[in-house]
VOFINU-183894 format. One record per residue (C-alpha): z, x, y. Coordinates in steps of 0.2 Angstrom, whole numbers, plus 5000, padded with zeros to 4 digits. Layout:
ZXY ...
! end
This chain:
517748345491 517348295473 518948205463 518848225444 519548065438 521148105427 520947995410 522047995393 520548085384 520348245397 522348275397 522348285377 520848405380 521748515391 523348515382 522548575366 521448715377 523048765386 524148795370 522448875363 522449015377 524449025376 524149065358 522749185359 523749275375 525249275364 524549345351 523849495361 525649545364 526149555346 526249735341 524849805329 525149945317 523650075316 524250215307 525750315301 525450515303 526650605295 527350755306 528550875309 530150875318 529250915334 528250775331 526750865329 525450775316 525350875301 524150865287 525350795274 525050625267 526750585261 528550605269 529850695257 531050595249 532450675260 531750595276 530550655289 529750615304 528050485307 527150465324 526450275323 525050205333 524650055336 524649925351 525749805362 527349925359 528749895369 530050025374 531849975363 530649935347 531349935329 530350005316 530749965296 530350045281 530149885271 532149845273 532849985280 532950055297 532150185304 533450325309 532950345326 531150285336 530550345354 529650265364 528150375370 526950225377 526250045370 525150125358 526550275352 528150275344 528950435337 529950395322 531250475311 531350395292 532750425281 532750465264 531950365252 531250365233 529550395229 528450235233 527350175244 528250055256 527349965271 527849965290 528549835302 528649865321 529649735329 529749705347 531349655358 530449495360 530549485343 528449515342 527949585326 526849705316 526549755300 525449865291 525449865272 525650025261 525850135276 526950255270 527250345255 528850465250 528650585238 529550775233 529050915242 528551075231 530151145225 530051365219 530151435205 530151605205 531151705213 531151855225 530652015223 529652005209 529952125195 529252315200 527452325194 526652535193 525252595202 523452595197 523952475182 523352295180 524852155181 525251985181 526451855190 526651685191 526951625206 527851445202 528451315212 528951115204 527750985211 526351105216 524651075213 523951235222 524451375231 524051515246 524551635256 525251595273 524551635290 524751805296 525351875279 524351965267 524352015250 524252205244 522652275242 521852255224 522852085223 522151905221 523151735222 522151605210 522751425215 523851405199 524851505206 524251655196 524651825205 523751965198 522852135201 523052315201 523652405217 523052585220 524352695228 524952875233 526952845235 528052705232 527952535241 528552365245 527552245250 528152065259 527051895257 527151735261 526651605249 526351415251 526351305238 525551145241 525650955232 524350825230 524950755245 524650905255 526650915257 527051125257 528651225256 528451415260 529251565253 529351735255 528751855242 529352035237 528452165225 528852355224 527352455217 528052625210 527052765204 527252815187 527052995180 525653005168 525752925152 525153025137 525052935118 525953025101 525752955086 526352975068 526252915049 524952835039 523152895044 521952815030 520752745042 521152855056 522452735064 523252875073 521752915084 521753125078 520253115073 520453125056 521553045043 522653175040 524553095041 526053145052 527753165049 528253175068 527453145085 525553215090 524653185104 523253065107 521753165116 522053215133 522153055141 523553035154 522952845161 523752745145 524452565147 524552455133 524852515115 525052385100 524852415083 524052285069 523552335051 522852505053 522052475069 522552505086 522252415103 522652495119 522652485139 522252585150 522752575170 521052545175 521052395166 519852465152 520152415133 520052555118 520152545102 520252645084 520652635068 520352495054 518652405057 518352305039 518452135049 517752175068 519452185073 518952345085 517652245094 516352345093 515152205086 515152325068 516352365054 516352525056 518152625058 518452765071 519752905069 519952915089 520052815102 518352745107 518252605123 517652435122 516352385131 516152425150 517552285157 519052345170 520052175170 520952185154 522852125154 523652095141 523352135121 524052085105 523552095089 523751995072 523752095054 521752085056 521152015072 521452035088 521951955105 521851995123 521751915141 520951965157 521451985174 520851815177 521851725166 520551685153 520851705134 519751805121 519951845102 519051935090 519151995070 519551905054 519651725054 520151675035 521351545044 520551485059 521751615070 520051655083 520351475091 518551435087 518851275081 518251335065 518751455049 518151575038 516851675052 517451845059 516851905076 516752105078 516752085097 517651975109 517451795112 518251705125 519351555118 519151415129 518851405149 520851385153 521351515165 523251525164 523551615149 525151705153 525951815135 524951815119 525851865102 524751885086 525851855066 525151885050 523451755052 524251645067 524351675085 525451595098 525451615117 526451525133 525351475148 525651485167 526551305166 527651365153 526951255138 526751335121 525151355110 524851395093 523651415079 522951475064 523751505047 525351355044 525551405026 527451425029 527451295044 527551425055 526551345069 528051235072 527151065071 528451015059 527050995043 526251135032 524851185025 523751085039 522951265049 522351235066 520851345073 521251305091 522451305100 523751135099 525151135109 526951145101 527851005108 527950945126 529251095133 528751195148 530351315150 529651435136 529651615141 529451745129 528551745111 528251855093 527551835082 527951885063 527451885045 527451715047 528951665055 529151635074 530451715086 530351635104 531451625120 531551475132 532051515151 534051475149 534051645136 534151535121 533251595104 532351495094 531551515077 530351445063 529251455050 529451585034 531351595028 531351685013 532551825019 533351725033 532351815046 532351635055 534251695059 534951485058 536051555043 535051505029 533551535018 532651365020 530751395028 530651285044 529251185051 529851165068 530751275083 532551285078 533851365089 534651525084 536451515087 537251445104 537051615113 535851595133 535951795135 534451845121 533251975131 531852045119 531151985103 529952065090 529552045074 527952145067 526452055059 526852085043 528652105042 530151975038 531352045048 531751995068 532352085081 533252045099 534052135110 535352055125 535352065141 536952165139 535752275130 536352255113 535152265098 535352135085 534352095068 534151985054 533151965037 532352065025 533252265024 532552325008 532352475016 533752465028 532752405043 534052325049 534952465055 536752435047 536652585036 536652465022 535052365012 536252185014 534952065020 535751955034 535251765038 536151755056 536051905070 537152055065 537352185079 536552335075 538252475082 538952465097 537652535110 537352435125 535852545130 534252485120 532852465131 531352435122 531152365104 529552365090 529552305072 528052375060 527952325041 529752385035 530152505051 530852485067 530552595081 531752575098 531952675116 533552655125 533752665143 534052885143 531952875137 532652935118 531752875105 532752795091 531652755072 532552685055 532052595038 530552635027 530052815029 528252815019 527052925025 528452995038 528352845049 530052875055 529353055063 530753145058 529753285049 530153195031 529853045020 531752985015 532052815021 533552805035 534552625036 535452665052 534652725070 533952925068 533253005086 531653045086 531653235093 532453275108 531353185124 531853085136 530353035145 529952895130 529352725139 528352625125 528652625108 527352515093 527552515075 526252465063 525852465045 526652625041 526152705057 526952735075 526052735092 527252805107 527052815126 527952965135 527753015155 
! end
């Protein structure tokens, strides 16, 4: 047997090897930290990449766990850990704010891990919109935003479906035309998703009625055939449009008229001197002719001289005179006679056209505007300085409704206030004075304002509540505004004591109104017998129009009324 002689050297040697392999097997029973996967509260992984700020629940992998672990969110506790093996540890974190904070696994032998930036807490998407969606009609193109806080995209949940002739753009941008025989309610799920993949699901209701045909009367001025007869022989009370029995949209500019119909096509008649038909000519029509060959037209609007639309897709296009830059062509003084798309956004959600200036609200709720300022009624608190794209009013998203005027702005934010701006000669800004404002001001204190309108060339405002009052303000040289008197008004006057207006339409010095019975209501300026009542004397207080009451949609012009009626 061989001895190894024991010296001073070959102790120190073994000493430093044996504390060496002590460390090294030491060290292997530290806990690691591999990964965090955010899950649900069955500790399923899920796709998410961030925990909600109210808490959640992680399954952690790493190695050398050891059953009574504690696991720390930088400082503070986890709320409860399970031990699942050495290599698993299910984990419920409480509430945190949003940050990125790292993780520490800490053995009852006080071993421990930690992986930097593991996990990070952020909001889940928060909805919007509520359910059921407003009733949309049969065979008609519509348009809802679906709209959720935090949400960067959105789709529909498994197993649900959306109706037939719908699509769900990842904006949140619901929108198509449903074809049906009989009335229906169709039920959808919806997930909006955030940048971190976090998702909150809701359920979506939308009841598709189907309307009775809709025929188009129209009366008044007829110099370039505005009324769509034909001809340009005036009325002093309601005619009917052709034959057609498919009509959507009406909205009346100077002299020329855009329409809908519920196949999505775009017609168009009337005044042509500035392309503002689209038919890439200046010629005018006396009847209604359609404009190009496209189905997916939404919604239109129109300035004195141009006009706008959107498509089914969200997108923007204008067309017409463009003294001021109001096409949002990034450039002034060239008219195009047939439309050009503005941009490539895809959430345009309303559009108003005023005198040269047009305004609209995307899907987000932001505001946009452009076009004539001469009055400062673009709202960017200067004058004079036209935009001819369009610039953004403010950094507000809660704006909800738009019109505009003869260059003045009426607009509604989503707590029902009014605000105002822009031309104030007659106080048709309502804030109880005759100053011209350059900027949104608010109208009063009231949060119940419903409709507004205000036609392209007038100085009057109109609103109704949602106790369906009618209210106006302005110019009344006429009467226009409805108190049987030609007082102008700088504040909001209630027009009687109805509580039944439905539907609302300013022209140059005209109003036109239906209340909820389907009568048609017309008062003011009587030229060319733009009030329909079979006469040319001017009326300053409400005067039915006939004796129907299957009126839906009622637009004033310059002098001229368009009407729908089932």
């Amino acid at each position: 047997m061989a001895f190894t002689q024991i010296t001073s050297t070959n102790i120190k040697a073994n000493t430093v090897a044996g504390y060496a392999e002590f460390a090294n097997f030491a060290a292997s029973l530290a806990p690691r930290v591999s990964y965090a996967n955010v899950a649900n509260s069955l500790y399923f992984t899920v796709d998410d990449t961030a925990v909600n700020v109210g808490g959640g629940y992680i399954v952690v992998t790493g190695a050398n766990f050891q059953s009574g672990a504690t696991v720390l969110i930088d400082t503070v506790q986890a709320s409860a850990v399970t031990y699942v093996d050495s290599t698993t540890l299910r984990v419920q974190v409480p509430a945190r704010s949003a940050a990125t904070y790292s993780l520490y696994v800490v053995n009852p032998d006080g071993g421990t891990g930690i992986r930097v930036n593991a996990l990070t807490y952020s909001s889940e998407p928060t909805w919007v919109t509520s359910s059921p969606l407003s009733n949309q009609n049969s065979n008609t193109a519509f348009n809802v935003t679906l709209s959720a806080t935090g949400a960067t995209s959105y789709s529909v949940a498994a197993g649900s479906t959306l109706p037939a002739g719908t699509t769900l753009a990842a904006n949140g941008y619901f929108s198509g035309t449903v074809s049906i025989g009989a009335e229906t309610t169709y039920t959808f799920d919806v997930v909006a998703t955030d940048a971190e993949n976090q998702d909150s699901s809701k359920t979506f209701q939308v009841t598709v009625t189907v309307i009775p045909p809709a025929r188009l009367f129209s009366w008044g001025r007829n110099n370039y055939g505005q009324l769509g007869h034909g001809d340009t022989v005036y009325r002093s009370s309601p005619v009917q449009v052709g034959s057609s029995t498919t009509w959507s949209q009406i909205i009346s500019g100077a002299n020329h008229i855009i329409a809908t119909k519920t196949d999505g096509t775009l017609w168009a008649w009337g005044r042509n001197d500035n392309g503002q038909l689209g038919f890439n000519d200046v010629i005018n029509r006396s009847s209604p002719v359609q404009v190009g060959v496209a189905t997916t037209w939404n919604l239109v609007s129109v300035g004195s001289y141009s006009v706008m639309a959107t498509k089914t897709d969200g997108t923007l296009w204008l067309w017409g005179n463009n003294n001021a830059g109001q096409l949002g062509l990034n450039s002034q003084g060239i008219n195009r006679s047939s439309p050009t798309q503005i941009g490539s956004a895809t959430n345009w959600s309303l559009i108003d056209g005023g005198n040269a200036t047009f305004v609209a609200i995307k899907t987000d709720g932001t505001l946009w505007i452009w076009g004539d300022n001469s009055q400062g009624q673009l709202g960017l608190n200067d004058v004079n300085v036209s935009k001819s794209s369009p610039t953004q009013v403010g950094s507000g998203t809660d704006w909800s409704k738009i019109n505009a005027g003869g260059n003045h702005i009426l607009a509604i934010k989503t707590d029902g206030t009014l605000w105002a701006w822009g031309l104030n000669n007659a106080g048709q800004v309502g804030n109880n004075s005759v100053s011209n404002r350059s900027s949104p001001v608010q109208v009063g204190s009231s949060t119940t304002w419903s409709q507004i309108n205000t036609g392209p060339g007038s100085t009057l405002s109109l609103s109704t509540k949602t106790d369906g009052t009618l209210w106006s303000w302005g110019s009344n040289f006429t009467g226009q505004l409805g108190h049987g008197d030609t007082v102008y008004r700088s504040s909001p006057t209630q027009v009687g004591v109805a509580t039944t207006w439905s539907q609302i339409s300013v022209g140059q010095r005209t109003v036109g109104t239906i209340k909820t019975d389907g009568t048609l209501w017309t008062w003011g300026s009587n030229v060319s017998g733009v009030l329909g009542n079979n006469s040319v004397v001017n009326r300053s207080s409400p005067v039915q129009v006939g004796s129907s009451t299957t009126w839906n949609l009622v637009n004033v012009g310059s002098y001229s009324v368009i009407a729908r009626t089932s």
